[in-house]
Every structure is written in C-alpha cells, then in structure tokens.
KOLFIFI-241028 format. One line per 4 residues: number of its first residue (from 1); their letters; for each residue x, y, z of N, C-alpha, C. Coordinates in steps of 0.001 Angstrom, whole numbers, plus 500000, padded with zeros to 6 digits. Layout:
BEGIN
NUM	A	X Y Z X Y Z X Y Z; ...
end
This chain:
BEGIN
1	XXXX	911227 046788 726444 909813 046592 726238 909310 045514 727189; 908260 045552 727571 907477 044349 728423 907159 043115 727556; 906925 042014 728325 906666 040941 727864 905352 040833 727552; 904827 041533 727744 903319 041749 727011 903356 041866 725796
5	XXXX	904429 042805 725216 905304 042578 724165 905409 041827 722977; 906349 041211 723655 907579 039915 723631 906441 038353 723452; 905656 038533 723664 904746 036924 723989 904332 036952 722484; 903150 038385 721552 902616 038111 720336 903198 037799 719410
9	XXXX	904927 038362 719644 905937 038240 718572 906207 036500 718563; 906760 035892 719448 906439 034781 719362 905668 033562 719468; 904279 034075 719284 902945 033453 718992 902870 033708 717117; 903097 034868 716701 903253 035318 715568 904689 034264 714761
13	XXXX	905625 034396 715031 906607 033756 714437 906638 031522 714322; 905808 031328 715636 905462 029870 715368 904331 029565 714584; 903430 030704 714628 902387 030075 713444 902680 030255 712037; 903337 031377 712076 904255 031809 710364 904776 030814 710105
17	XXXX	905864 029779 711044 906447 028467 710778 905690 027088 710147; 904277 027091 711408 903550 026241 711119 903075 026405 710022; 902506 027946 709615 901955 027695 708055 902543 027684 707236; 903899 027760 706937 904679 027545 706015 905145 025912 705519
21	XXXX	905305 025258 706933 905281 024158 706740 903965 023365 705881; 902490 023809 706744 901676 023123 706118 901177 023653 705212; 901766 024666 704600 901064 025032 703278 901827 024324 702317; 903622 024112 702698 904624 023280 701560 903901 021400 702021
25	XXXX	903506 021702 702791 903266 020094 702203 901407 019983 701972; 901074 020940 701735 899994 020908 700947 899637 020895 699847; 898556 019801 699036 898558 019645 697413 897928 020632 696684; 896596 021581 697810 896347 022486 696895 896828 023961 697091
29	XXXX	897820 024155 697973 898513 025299 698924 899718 025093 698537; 900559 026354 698499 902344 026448 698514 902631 027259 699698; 903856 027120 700163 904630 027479 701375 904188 029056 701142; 903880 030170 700298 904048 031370 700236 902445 031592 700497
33	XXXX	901575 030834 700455 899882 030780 700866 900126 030247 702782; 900389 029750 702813 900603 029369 703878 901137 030514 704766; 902121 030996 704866 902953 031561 705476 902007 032989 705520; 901558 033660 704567 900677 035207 704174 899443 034525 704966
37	XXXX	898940 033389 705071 897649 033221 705539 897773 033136 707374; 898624 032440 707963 899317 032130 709353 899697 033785 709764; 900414 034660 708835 900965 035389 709210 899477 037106 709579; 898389 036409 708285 897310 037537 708800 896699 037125 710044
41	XXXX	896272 035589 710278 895541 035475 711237 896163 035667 712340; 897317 035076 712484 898210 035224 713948 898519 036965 714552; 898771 037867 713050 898608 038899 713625 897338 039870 713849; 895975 039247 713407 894826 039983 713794 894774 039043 715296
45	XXXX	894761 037906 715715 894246 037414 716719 895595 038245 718275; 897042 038377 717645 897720 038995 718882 897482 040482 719289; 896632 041133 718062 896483 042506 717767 896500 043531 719310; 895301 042734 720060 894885 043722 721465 896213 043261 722290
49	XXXX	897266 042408 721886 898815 042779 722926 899629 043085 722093; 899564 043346 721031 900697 044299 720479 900880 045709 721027; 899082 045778 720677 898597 047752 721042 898766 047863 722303; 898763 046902 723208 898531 046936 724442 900886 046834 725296
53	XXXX	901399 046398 724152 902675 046338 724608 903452 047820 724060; 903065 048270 722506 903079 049319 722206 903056 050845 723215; 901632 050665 723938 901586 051302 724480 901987 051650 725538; 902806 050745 726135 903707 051032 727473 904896 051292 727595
57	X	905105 051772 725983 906647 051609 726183 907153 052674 726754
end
C-alpha cells in the first residue's frame, strides 16, 4: 500500500493515545470517553487519505 496510506493510520493511532491518556486523567472524562472521542475525530478528519490510499491499491 502507499504511504498515503500508512500516514492516517498513524495520525489515527497517536491521537487514540493522546485521548486516552487525557481522558484517564480527566475528572469529568474516563480513558474509554477519551479514546471513542480521539478515535471519531481523528478518523473523520484522515477520512479524504484513507479513501484516497484505499483507492490505489
């Protein structure tokens, strides 16, 4: 697969991290809000290079 690819997956997997982290150390958030919330936005915002890595394969 191309790195067109390869880039959303790990744009996707550091913000899943980040929100997991800051949702567990959040007082009105838990690690499982965090992580579902990081994990929708990161994958609507990589969306046009997923479809776009998808499609070259």
């Amino acid at each position: 697969m191309d790195t067109i690819f390869w880039i959303p997956i790990g744009v996707i997997s550091i913000a899943v991290l980040l929100g997991l982290y800051l949702g567990a150390r959040s007082t009105t958030a838990t690690a499982k809000t965090g992580f579902f919330v990081a994990l929708y936005i990161s994958v609507m915002a990589t969306f046009p290079l997923i479809a776009i890595g998808l499609a070259t394969i």
